[in-house]
C-alpha positions as CSV (number, residue, x, y, z in Angstrom):
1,X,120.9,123.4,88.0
2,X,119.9,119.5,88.4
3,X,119.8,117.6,85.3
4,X,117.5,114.9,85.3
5,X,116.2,113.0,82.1
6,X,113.7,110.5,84.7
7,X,113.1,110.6,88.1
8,X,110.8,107.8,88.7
9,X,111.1,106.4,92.5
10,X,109.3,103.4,94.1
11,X,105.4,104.5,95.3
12,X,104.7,105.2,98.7
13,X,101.6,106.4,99.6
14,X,101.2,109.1,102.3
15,X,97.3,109.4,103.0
16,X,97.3,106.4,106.1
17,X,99.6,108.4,107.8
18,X,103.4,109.9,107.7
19,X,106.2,107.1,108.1
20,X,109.5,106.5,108.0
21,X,111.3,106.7,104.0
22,X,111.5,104.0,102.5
23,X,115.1,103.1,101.5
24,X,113.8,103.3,97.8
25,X,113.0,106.6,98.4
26,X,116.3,107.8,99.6
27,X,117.2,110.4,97.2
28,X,114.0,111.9,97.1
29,X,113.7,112.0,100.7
30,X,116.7,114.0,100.9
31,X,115.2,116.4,98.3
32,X,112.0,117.0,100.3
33,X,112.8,116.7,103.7
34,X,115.3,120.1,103.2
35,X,118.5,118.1,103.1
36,X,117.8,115.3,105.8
37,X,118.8,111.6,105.6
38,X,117.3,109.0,108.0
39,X,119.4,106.6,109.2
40,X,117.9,103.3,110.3
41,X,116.8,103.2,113.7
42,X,118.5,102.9,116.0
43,X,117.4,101.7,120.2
44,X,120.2,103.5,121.6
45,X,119.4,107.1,120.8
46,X,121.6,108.5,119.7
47,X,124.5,106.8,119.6
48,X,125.7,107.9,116.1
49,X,126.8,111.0,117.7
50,X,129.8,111.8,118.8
51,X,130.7,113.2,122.0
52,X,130.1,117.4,122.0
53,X,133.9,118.5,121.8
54,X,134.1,115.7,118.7
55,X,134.5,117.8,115.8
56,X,131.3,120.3,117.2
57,X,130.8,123.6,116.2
58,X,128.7,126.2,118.0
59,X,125.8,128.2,117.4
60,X,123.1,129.9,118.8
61,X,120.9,129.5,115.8
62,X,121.0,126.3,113.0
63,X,118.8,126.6,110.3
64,X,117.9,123.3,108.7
65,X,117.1,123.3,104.9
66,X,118.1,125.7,101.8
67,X,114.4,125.7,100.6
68,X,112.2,129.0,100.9
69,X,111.4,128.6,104.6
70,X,115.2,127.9,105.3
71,X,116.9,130.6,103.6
72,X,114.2,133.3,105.1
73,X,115.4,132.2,108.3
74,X,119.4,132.9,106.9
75,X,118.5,136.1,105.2
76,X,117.0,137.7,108.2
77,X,119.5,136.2,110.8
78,X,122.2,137.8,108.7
79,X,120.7,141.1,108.3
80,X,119.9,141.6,112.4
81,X,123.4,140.3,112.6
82,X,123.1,139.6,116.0
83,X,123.3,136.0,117.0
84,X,125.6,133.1,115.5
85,X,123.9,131.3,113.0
86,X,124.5,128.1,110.2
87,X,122.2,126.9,107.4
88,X,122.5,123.4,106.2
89,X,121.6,120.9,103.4
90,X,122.4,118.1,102.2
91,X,121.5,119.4,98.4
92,X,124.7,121.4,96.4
93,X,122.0,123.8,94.8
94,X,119.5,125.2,97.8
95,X,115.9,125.6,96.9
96,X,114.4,122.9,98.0
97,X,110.8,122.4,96.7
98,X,110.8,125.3,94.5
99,X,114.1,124.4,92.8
100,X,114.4,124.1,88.9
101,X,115.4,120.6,87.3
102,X,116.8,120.8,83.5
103,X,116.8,117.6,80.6
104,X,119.7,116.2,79.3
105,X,117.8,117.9,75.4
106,X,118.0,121.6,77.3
107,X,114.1,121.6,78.5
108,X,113.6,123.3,82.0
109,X,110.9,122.3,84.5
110,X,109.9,123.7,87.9
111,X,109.3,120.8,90.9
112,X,105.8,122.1,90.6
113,X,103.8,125.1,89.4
114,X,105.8,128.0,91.4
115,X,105.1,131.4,90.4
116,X,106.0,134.7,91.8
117,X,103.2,136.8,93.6
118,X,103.4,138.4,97.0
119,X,101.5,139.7,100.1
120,X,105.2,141.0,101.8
121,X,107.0,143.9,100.7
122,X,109.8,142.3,103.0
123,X,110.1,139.1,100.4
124,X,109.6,141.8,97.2
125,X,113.1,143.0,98.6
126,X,114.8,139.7,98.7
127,X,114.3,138.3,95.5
128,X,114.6,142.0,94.0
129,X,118.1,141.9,95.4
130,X,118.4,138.8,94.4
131,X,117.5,139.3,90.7
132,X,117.8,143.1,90.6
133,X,117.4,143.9,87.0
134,X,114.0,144.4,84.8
135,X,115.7,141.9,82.2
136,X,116.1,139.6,84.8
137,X,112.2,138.6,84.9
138,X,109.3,138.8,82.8
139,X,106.2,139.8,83.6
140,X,102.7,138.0,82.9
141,X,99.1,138.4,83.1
142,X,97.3,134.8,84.3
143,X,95.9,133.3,81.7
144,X,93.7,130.4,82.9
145,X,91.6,127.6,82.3
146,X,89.1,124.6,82.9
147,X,88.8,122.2,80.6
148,X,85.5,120.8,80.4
149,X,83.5,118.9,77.9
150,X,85.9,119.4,75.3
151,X,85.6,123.2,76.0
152,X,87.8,125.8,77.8
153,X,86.2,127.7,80.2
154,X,87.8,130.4,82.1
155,X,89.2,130.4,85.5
156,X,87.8,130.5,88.4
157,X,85.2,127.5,87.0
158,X,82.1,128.7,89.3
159,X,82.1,132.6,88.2
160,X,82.1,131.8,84.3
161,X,79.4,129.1,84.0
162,X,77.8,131.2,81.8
163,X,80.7,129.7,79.3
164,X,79.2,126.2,79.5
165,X,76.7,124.4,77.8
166,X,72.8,125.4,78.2
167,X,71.7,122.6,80.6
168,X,74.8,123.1,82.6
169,X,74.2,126.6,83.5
170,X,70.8,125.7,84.3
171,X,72.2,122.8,86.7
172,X,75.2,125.4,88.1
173,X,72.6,128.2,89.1
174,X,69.6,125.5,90.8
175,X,72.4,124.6,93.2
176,X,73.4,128.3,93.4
177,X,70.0,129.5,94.2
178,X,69.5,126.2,96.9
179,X,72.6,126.9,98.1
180,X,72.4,130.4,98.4
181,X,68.8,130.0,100.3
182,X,70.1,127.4,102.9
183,X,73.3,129.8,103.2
184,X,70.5,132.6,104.6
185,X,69.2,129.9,107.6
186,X,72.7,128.0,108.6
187,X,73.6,128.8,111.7
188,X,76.6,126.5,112.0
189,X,79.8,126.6,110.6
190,X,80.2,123.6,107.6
191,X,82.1,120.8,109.1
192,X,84.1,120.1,105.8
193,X,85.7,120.6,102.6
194,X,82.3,118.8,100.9
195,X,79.9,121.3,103.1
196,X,81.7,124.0,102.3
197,X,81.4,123.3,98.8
198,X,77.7,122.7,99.1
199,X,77.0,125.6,101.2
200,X,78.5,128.3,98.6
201,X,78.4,127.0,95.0
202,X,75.5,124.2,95.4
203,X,75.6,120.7,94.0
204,X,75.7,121.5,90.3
205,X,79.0,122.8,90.5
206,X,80.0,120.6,92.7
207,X,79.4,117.7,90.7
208,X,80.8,119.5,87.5
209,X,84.1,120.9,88.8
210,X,84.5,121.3,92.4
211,X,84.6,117.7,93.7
212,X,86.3,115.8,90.7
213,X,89.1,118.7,90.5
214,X,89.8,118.7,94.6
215,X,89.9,114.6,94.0
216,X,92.4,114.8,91.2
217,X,94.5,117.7,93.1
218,X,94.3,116.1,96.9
219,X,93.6,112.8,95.9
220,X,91.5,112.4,99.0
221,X,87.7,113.2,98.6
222,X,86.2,116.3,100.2
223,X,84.7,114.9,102.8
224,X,87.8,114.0,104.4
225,X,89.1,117.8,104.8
226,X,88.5,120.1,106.4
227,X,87.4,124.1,105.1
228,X,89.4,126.5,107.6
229,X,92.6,126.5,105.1
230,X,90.5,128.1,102.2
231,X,90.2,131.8,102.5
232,X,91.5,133.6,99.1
233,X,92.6,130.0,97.6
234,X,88.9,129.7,96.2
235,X,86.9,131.8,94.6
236,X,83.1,132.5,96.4
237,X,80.8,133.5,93.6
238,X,78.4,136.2,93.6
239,X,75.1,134.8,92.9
240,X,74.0,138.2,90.9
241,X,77.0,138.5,88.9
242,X,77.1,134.7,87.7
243,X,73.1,135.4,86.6
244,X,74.4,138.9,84.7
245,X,77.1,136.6,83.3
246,X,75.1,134.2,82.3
247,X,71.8,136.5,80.9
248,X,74.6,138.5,79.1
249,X,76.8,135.3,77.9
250,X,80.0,137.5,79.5
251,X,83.0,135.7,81.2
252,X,83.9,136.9,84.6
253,X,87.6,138.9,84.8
254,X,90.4,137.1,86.7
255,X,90.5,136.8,90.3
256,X,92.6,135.8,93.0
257,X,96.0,137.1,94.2
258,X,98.2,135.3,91.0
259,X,95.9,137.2,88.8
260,X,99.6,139.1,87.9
261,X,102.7,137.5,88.4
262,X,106.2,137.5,87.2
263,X,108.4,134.9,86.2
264,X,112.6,134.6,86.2
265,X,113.6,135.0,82.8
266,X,116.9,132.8,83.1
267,X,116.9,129.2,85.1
268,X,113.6,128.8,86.3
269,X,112.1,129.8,89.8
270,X,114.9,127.5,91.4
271,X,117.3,130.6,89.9
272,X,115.5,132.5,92.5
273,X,116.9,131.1,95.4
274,X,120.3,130.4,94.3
275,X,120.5,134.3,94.1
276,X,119.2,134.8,97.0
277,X,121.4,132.0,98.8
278,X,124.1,134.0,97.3
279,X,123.6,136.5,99.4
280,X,124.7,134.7,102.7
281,X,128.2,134.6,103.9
282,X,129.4,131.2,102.1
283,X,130.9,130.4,105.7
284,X,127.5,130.1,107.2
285,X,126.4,128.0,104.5
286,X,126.9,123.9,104.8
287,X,125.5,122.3,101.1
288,X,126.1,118.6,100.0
289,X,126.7,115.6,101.8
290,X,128.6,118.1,105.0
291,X,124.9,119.7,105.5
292,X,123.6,116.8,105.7
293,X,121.2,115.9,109.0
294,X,121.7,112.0,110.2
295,X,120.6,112.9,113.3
296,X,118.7,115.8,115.9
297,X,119.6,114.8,119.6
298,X,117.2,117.8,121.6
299,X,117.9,116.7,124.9
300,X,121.3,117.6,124.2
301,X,120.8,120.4,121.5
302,X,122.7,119.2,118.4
303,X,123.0,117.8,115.1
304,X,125.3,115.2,113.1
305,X,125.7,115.7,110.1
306,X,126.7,113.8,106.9
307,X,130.4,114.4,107.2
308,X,130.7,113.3,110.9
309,X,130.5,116.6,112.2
310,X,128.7,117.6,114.9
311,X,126.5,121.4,115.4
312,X,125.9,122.8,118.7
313,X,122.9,125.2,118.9
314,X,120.8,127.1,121.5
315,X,117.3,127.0,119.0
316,X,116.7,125.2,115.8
317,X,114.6,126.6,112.7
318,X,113.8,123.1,111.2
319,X,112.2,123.4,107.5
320,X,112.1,119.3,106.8
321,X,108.9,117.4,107.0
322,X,107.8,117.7,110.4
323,X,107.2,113.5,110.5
324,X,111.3,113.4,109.4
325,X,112.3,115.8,111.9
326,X,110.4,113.6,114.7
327,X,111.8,110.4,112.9
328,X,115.7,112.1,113.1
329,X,114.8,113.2,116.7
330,X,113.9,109.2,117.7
331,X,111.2,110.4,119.7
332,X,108.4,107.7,119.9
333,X,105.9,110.0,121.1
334,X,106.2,112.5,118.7
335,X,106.6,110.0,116.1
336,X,103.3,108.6,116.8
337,X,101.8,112.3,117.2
338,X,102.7,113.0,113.4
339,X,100.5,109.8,112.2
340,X,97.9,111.9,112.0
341,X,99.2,114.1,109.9
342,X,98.6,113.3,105.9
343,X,99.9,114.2,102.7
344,X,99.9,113.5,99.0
345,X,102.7,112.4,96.7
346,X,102.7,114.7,93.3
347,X,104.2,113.7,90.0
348,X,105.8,116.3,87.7
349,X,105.7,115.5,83.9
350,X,107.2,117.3,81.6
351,X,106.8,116.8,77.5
352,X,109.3,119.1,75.4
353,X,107.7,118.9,71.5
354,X,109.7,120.0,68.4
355,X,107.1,122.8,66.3
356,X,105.8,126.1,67.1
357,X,103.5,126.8,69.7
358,X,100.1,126.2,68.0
359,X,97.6,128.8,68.2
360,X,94.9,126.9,70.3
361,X,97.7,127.1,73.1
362,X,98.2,130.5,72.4
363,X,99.2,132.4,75.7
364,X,97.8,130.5,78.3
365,X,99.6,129.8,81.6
366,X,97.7,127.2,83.4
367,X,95.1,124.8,82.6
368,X,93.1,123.1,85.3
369,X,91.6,119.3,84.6
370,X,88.7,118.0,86.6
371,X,87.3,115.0,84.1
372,X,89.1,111.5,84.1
373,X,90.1,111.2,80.2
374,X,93.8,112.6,82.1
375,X,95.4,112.2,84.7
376,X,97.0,114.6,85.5
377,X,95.0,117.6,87.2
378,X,97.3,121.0,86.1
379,X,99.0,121.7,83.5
380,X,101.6,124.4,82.7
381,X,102.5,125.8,79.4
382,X,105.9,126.3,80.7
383,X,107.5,127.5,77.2
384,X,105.0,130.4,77.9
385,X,106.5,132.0,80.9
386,X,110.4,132.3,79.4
387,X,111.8,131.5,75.8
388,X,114.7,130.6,77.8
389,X,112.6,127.5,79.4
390,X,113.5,125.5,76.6
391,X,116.4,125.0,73.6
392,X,117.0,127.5,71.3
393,X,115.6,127.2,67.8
394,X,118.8,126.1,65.7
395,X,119.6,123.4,68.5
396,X,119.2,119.6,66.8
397,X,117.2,117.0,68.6
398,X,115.8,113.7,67.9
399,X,112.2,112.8,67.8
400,X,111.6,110.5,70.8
401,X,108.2,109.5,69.9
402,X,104.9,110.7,68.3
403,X,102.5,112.1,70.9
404,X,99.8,108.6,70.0
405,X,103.1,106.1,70.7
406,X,104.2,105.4,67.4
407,X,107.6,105.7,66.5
408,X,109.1,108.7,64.5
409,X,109.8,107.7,60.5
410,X,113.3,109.1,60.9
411,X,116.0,109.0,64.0
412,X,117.6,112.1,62.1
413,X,118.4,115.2,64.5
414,X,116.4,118.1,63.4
415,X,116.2,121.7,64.6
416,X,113.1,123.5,66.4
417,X,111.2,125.6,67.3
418,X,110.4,124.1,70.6
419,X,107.6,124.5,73.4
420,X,107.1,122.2,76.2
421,X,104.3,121.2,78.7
422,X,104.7,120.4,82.5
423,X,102.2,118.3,83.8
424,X,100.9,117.6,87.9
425,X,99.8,114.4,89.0
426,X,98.6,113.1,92.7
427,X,98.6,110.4,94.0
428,X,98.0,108.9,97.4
429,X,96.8,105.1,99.1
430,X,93.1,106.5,98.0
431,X,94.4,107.2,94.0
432,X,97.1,105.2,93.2
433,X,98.9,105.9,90.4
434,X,100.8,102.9,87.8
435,X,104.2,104.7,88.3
436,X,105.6,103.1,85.1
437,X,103.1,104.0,82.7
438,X,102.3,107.5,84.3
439,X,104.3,108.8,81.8
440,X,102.6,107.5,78.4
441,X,99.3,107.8,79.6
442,X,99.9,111.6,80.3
443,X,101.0,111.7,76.9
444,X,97.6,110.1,75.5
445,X,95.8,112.3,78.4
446,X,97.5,115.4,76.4
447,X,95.9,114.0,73.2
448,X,92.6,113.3,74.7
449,X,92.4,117.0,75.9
450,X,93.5,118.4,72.3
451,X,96.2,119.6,74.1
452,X,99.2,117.7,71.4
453,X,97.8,116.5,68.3
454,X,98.6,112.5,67.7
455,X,101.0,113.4,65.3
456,X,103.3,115.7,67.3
457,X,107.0,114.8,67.7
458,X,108.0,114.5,71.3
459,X,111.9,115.5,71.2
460,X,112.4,115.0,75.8
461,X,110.5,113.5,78.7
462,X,110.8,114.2,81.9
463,X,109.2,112.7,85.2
464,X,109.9,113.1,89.1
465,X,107.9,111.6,92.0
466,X,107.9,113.7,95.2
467,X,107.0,111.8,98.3
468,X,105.2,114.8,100.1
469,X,104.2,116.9,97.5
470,X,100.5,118.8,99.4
471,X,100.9,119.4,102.9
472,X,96.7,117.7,103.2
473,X,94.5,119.9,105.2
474,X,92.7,116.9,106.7
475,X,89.7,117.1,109.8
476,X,92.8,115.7,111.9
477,X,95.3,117.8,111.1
478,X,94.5,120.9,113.8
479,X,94.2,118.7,116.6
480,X,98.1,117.0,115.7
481,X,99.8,120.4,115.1
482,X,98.0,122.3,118.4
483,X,100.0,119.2,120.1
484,X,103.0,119.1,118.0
485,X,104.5,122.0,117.1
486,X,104.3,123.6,121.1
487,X,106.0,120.2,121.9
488,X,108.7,120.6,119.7
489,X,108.5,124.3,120.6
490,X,109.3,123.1,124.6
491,X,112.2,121.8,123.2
492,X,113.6,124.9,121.3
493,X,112.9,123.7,118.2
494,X,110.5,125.9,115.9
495,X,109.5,123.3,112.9
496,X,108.5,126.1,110.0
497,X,107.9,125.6,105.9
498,X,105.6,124.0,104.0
499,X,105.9,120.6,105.7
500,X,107.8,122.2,108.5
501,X,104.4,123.5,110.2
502,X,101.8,121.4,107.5
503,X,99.6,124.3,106.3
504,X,99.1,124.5,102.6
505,X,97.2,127.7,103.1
506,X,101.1,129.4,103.8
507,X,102.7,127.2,101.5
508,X,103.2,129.5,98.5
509,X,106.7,130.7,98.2
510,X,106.3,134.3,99.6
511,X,104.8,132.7,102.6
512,X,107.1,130.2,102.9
513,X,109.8,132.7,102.8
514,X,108.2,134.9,105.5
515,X,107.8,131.8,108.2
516,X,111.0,131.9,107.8
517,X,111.8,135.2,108.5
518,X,108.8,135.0,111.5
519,X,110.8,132.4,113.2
520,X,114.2,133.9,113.3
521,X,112.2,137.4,114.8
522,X,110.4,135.2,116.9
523,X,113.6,133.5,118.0
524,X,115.6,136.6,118.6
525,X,113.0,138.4,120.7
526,X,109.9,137.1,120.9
527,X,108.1,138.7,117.6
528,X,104.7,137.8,116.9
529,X,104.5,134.7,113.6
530,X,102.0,135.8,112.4
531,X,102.3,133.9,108.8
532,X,102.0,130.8,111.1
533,X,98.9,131.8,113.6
534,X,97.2,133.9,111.5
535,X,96.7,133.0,108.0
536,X,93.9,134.7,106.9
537,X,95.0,138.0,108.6
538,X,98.7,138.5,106.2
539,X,96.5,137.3,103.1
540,X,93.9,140.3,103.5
541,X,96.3,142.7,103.6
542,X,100.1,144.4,102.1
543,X,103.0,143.0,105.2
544,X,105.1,146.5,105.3
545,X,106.4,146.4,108.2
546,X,109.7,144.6,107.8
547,X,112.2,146.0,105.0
548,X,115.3,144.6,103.8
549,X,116.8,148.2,104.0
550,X,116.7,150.2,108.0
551,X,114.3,146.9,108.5
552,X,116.2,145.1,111.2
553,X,116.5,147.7,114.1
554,X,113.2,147.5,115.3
555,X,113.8,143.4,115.6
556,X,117.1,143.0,117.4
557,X,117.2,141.1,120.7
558,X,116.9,142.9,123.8
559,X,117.7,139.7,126.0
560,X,120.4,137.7,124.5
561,X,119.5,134.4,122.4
562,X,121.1,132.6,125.6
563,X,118.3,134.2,127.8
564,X,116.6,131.5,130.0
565,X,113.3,133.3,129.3
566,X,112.0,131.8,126.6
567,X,110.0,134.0,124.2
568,X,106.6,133.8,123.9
569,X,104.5,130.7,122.9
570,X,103.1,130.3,119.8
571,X,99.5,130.5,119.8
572,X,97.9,127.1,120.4
């Protein structure tokens, strides 16, 4: 585990385009990018390296980054057992992205909301190896909601209008009913984010929920992205039901595929992939400074790394950001390909708070905030999903602050209970954010939303800024990656992960996982990514046909990884 009290890193905002790191942004760079440094550039490539017999090692397959996407890769490269293979980072704990960060006062918080629901049996097995026992996890149903108008109103937003006020629902279901009419007639496709909005809930949810929340979450307005990404991420309302709904003054069930989920019961989703990092042969595996990645020379097919050390491979799973992989690589070209590719930053907030959960909190997971008295645009109760994400009762703590600023009337340690909050905030060139009073104004944005009460005692803090934090599905972004990622394919180089290949609609953690998995199949014989190339395809349906038991025969290489024949492109 990572302790970290504050995390708060110079602003850089990613939505012009994806540059270099700054030098501020060092450590967090080498967080994100799955354990790569940049080194300033340099106009003789790659000069840093040493010649190839220099301290070089040799292997047909190096794995770069410890996050999801990475240790797929490892796990299923270990159980074909068939070519030579290394994973490296330049973080001590792997994880990556969905790692687990704990306060100095004992308060846990996720980089993020990570949660644990699947479409692959294949990734069920993993982390069920990983963390094999019932006690080991605990299981949830999702409990969700908008706030709005000093109201909660159940998730998904646009199938529970019936839960708002009277001229509300009257606006929501005009713009159904228009919508739903010019839906019948439209014989295009919509040609953004916005359309698509208009198209299926109408303009009075739009204005209510859809385009304030996607602002807050993307920090980019709708206009600017585009709608081929969405598939089961939002939920299309049934015009009928929402007028039943509404006649009968029901709320609609859950939906969606977190409906259900599970949670680790010890350490926090980054727990997850320590375990299942612990499953690799600790030779394969370089972590700290030695995994470290100064430089990629392709031409010559290998990679310094921090120690000096040089790795010789024959194809490279890269899982850092696809714009620090082409900045590593000194390619100009590709460099100036990946400037059309954009990006948020995100903020997580955490607030631990000494008292016991109060019942207007009561069992709910995740709250979703589209109105401007916040700023941030999710919150987690994370004291919800494990008693262990937080001290125990009898543990003393000082009271930091009240939750309205003021200071506490004693500096005496006192004992619990305890419950905490973990709060997401974007930000980009389009929403900036004041990175030193982010912190205190989510505080007061927790008040505003009755969320703490003024008088609650704040016992820890906690704040990180992460660089890339949403992969952006932009209008640009298909016409970069169907250019990109075959170029860097050319070169034996498959870029995979949630920056690794840039689509947030793979970028939860099971599919993250399974790019992985794709890639290393796809690298030892050819095997169809189909996490990658077809999104909407793996979502719709239950992935059975790779096991971590009698799961690797049908998946072993027929050629050789030293073949000349390549094997087969990835769909453009």
């Amino acid at each position: 585990m990572v302790a970290h009290a504050l995390v708060s890193l110079a602003p850089r905002h990613g939505w012009q385009s994806c540059r270099p790191p700054s030098p501020q942004a060092a450590d967090e760079q080498i967080q994100r990018t799955g354990g790569v440094s940049i080194p300033p550039t340099n106009t003789q490539a790659f000069s840093c390296i040493p010649p190839a017999d220099t301290f070089a090692s040799d292997v047909d397959v190096l794995v770069i980054g410890a996050g999801p996407t990475g240790l797929g890769a490892a796990k299923r490269l270990h159980q074909i057992n068939d070519p030579s293979w290394m994973i490296v980072d330049s973080s001590d704990i792997p994880g990556g992205l969905a790692s687990t960060d704990i306060t100095p006062e004992g308060f846990l918080y996720d980089v993020g909301g990570h949660v644990i629901f699947s479409h692959y049996k294949y990734f069920d097995d993993c982390i069920d190896e990983a963390l094999p026992n019932e006690s080991d996890w605990y299981q949830h149903q999702r409990i969700s909601y908008v706030r709005y108008k000093g109201q909660w109103v159940p998730y998904p937003f646009q199938n529970n209008i019936s839960m708002l006020p009277k001229e509300d629902q009257v606006e929501a279901l005009e713009g159904m009913i228009d919508a739903a009419m010019e839906a019948r007639v439209a014989n295009t496709k919509p040609k953004d984010f916005d359309e698509w909005i208009m198209r299926n809930v109408g303009e009075g949810i739009a204005n209510q929920f859809m385009r304030p929340y996607n602002y807050k979450v993307w920090a980019v307005p709708t206009t600017k992205m585009q709608c081929q990404w969405l598939g089961e991420r939002v939920a299309a309302p049934n015009l009928k039901l929402v007028t039943k709904n509404v006649v009968l003054n029901k709320a609609a069930g859950n939906w969606g595929p977190n409906a259900t989920f599970r949670f680790p019961a010890e350490g926090g989703t980054g727990n997850i992939w320590i375990n299942v990092a612990k499953t690799l042969p600790k030779e394969k595996c370089r972590f700290g400074d030695h995994g470290r990645v100064q430089a990629v020379d392709a031409d010559n097919k290998r990679v310094l790394l921090g120690d000096g050390t040089t790795v010789n491979y024959q194809k490279l799973i890269s899982t850092m950001a696809v714009d620090s992989l082409c900045e590593a690589m000194r390619n100009e070209e590709l460099k100036e390909m990946t400037k059309g590719l954009f990006y948020s930053t995100t903020h997580v907030i955490g607030v631990g708070i000494r008292g016991s959960r109060p019942e207007r909190i009561g069992d709910k997971c995740w709250l979703y905030f589209p109105e401007d008295n916040c700023p941030f645009y999710r919150a987690t109760i994370f004291s919800n999903y494990s008693p262990n994400n937080q001290p125990q009762a009898d543990k003393k703590l000082k009271t930091m602050q009240l939750a309205d600023g003021s200071k506490p009337s004693s500096a005496e340690e006192k004992e619990g209970p305890y419950w905490s909050i973990m709060l997401e905030v974007s930000e980009s060139s389009m929403k900036p954010v004041d990175n030193e009073k982010l912190l205190q104004d989510s505080i007061q944005g927790l008040v505003n939303t009755e969320m703490l009460q003024p008088g609650d005692e704040i016992v820890s803090t906690y704040h990180r800024r992460f660089d890339h934090g949403y992969p952006t599905p932009s209008l640009e972004r298909e016409g970069v990656l169907k250019q990109l990622l075959p170029r860097l394919y050319d070169q034996d180089i498959l870029s995979r992960g949630r920056f690794g290949s840039w689509r947030y609609e793979v970028g939860n953690q099971d599919h993250s996982f399974m790019l992985g998995v794709e890639a290393a199949d796809h690298v030892i014989n050819g095997a169809a990514e189909l996490t990658l190339n077809y999104p909407d395809f793996v979502n719709t349906r239950v992935n059975s046909e790779r096991r971590l038991v009698d799961g690797a025969q049908y998946f072993k290489s027929l050629k050789g990884i030293r073949s000349e024949d390549k094997p087969l492109r990835p769909k453009s």
